[in-house]
C-alpha atoms as a printed R data frame, in Angstrom:
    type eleno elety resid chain resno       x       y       z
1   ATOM     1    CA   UNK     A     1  17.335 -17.016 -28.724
2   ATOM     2    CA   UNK     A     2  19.468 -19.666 -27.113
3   ATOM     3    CA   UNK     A     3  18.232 -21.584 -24.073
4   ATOM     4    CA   UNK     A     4  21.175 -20.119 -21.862
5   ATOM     5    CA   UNK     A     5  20.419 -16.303 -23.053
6   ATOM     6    CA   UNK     A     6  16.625 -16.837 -22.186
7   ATOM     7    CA   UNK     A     7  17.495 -18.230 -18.544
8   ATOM     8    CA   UNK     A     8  19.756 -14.647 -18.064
9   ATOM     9    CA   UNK     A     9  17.573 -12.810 -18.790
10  ATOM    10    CA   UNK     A    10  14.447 -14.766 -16.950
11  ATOM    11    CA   UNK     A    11  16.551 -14.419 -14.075
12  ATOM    12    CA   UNK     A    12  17.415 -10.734 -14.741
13  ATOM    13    CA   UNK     A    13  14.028 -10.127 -15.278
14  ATOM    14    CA   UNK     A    14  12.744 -11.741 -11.871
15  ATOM    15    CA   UNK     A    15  15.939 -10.238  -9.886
16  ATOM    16    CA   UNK     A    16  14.792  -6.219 -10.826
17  ATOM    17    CA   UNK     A    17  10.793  -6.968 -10.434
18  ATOM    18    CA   UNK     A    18  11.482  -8.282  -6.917
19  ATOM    19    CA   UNK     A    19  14.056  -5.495  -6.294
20  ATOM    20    CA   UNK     A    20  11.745  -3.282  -7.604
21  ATOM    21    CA   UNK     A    21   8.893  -4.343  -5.446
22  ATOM    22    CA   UNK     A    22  11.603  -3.629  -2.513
23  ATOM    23    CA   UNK     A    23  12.432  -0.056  -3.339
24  ATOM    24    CA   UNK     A    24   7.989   1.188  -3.746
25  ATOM    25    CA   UNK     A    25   7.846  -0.692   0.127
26  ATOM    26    CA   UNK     A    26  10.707   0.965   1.684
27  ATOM    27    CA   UNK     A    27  10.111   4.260  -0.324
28  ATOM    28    CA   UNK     A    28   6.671   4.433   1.021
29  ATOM    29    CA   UNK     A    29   7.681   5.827   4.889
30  ATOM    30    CA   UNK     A    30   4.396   6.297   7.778
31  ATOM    31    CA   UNK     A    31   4.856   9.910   8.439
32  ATOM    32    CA   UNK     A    32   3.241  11.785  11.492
33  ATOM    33    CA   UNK     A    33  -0.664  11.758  11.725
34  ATOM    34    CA   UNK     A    34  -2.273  15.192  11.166
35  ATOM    35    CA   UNK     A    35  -3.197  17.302  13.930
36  ATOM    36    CA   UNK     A    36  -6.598  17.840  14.615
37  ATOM    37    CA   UNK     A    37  -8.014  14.923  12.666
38  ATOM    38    CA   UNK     A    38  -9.817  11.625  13.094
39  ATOM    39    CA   UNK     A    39  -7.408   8.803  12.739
40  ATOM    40    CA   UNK     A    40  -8.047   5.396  12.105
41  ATOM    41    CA   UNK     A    41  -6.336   2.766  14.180
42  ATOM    42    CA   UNK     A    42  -4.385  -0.298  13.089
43  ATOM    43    CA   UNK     A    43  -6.488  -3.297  13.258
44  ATOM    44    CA   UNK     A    44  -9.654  -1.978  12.566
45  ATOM    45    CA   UNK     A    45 -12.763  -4.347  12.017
46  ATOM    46    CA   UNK     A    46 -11.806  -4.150   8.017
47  ATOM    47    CA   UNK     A    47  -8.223  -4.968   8.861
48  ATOM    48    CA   UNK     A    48  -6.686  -1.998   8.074
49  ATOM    49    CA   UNK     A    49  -2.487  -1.673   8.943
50  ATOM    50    CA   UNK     A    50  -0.845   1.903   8.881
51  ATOM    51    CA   UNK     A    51   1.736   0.455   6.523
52  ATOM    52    CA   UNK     A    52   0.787  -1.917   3.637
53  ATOM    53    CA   UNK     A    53   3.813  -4.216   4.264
54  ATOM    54    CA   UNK     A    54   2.578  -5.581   7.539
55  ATOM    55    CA   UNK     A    55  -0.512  -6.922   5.721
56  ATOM    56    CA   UNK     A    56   1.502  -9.436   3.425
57  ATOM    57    CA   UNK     A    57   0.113 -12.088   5.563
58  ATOM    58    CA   UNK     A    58  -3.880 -11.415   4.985
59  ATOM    59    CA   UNK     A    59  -5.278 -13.526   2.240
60  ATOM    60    CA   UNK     A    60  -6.830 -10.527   0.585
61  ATOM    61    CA   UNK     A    61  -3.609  -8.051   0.250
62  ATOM    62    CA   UNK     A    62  -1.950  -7.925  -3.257
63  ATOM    63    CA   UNK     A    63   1.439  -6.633  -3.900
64  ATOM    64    CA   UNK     A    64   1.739  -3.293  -4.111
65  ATOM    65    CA   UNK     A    65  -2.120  -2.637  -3.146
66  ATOM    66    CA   UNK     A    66  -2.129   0.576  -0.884
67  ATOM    67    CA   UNK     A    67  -4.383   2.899   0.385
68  ATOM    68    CA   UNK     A    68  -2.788   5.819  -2.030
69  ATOM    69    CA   UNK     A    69  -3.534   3.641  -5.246
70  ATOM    70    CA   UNK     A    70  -7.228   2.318  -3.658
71  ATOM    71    CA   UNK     A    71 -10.624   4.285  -5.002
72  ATOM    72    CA   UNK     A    72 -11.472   5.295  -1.631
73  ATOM    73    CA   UNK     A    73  -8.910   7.106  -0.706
74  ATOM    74    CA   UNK     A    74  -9.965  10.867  -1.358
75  ATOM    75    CA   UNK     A    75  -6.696  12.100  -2.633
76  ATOM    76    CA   UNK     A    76  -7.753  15.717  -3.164
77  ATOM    77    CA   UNK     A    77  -7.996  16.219   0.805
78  ATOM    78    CA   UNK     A    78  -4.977  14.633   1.302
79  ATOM    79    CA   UNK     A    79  -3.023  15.932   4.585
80  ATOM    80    CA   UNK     A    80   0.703  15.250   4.794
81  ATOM    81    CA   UNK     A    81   0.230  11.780   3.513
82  ATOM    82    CA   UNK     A    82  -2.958  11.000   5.547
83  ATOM    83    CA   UNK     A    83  -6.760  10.896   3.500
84  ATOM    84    CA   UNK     A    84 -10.277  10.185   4.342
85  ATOM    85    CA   UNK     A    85 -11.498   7.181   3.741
86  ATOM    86    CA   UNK     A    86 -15.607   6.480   3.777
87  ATOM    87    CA   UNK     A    87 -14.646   2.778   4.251
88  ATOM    88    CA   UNK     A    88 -13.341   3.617   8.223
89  ATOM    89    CA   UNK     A    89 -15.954   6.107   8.333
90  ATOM    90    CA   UNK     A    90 -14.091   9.318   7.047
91  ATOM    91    CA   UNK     A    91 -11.155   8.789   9.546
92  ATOM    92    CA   UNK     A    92  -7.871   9.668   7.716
93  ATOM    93    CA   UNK     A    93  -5.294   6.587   6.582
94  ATOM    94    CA   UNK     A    94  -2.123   6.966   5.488
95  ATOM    95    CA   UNK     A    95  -1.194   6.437   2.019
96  ATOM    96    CA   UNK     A    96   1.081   3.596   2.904
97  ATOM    97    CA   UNK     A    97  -1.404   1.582   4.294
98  ATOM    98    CA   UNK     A    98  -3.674  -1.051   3.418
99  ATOM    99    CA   UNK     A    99  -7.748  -2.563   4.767
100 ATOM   100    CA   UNK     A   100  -9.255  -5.219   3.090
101 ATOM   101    CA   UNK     A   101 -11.592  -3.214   1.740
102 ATOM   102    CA   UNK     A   102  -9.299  -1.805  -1.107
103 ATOM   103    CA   UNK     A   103 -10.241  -1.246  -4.584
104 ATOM   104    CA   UNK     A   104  -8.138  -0.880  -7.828
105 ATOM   105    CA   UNK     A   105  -8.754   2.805  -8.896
């Protein structure tokens, strides 16, 4: 491989991870809380942000790292986006969003 063809494609490479990254944030939209349930509040003593995007700036969030892709969140009882959580006590979070408390399934 020539040194020009491997900088293209480094570059091409970088340019569709970081679009790519983009698209999962803006495809992941807060939708209304469900009535009748126990919902946790932004800023919570574990940190935790409705949507994962306006966590960027904690030194624990990773990329990508939401509550829909975290162990705790009890998928099976999901609610119009919304789950319990037995980190914030078995209040319902949205899938989109984020506490420091998150765990790689």
């Amino acid at each position: 491989m020539k040194r020009r063809d491997f900088f293209k494609t480094s570059l091409m490479s970088l340019a569709t991870f970081v679009a790519g990254r983009e698209a999962f944030a803006a495809a992941c939209k807060v939708g209304a809380a469900p009535a009748g349930k126990r919902v946790a509040k932004n800023k919570s003593r574990l940190d935790y942000v409705l949507n994962a995007v306006d966590a960027k700036g904690h030194k624990k969030y990773k990329p990508n790292s939401t509550c829909l892709n975290c162990k705790w969140y009890k998928k099976k009882k999901e609610t119009g986006g919304y789950a319990p959580c037995p980190m914030m006590a078995n209040k319902y979070v949205s899938a989109c969003g984020w506490c420091k408390s998150w765990k790689k399934m």
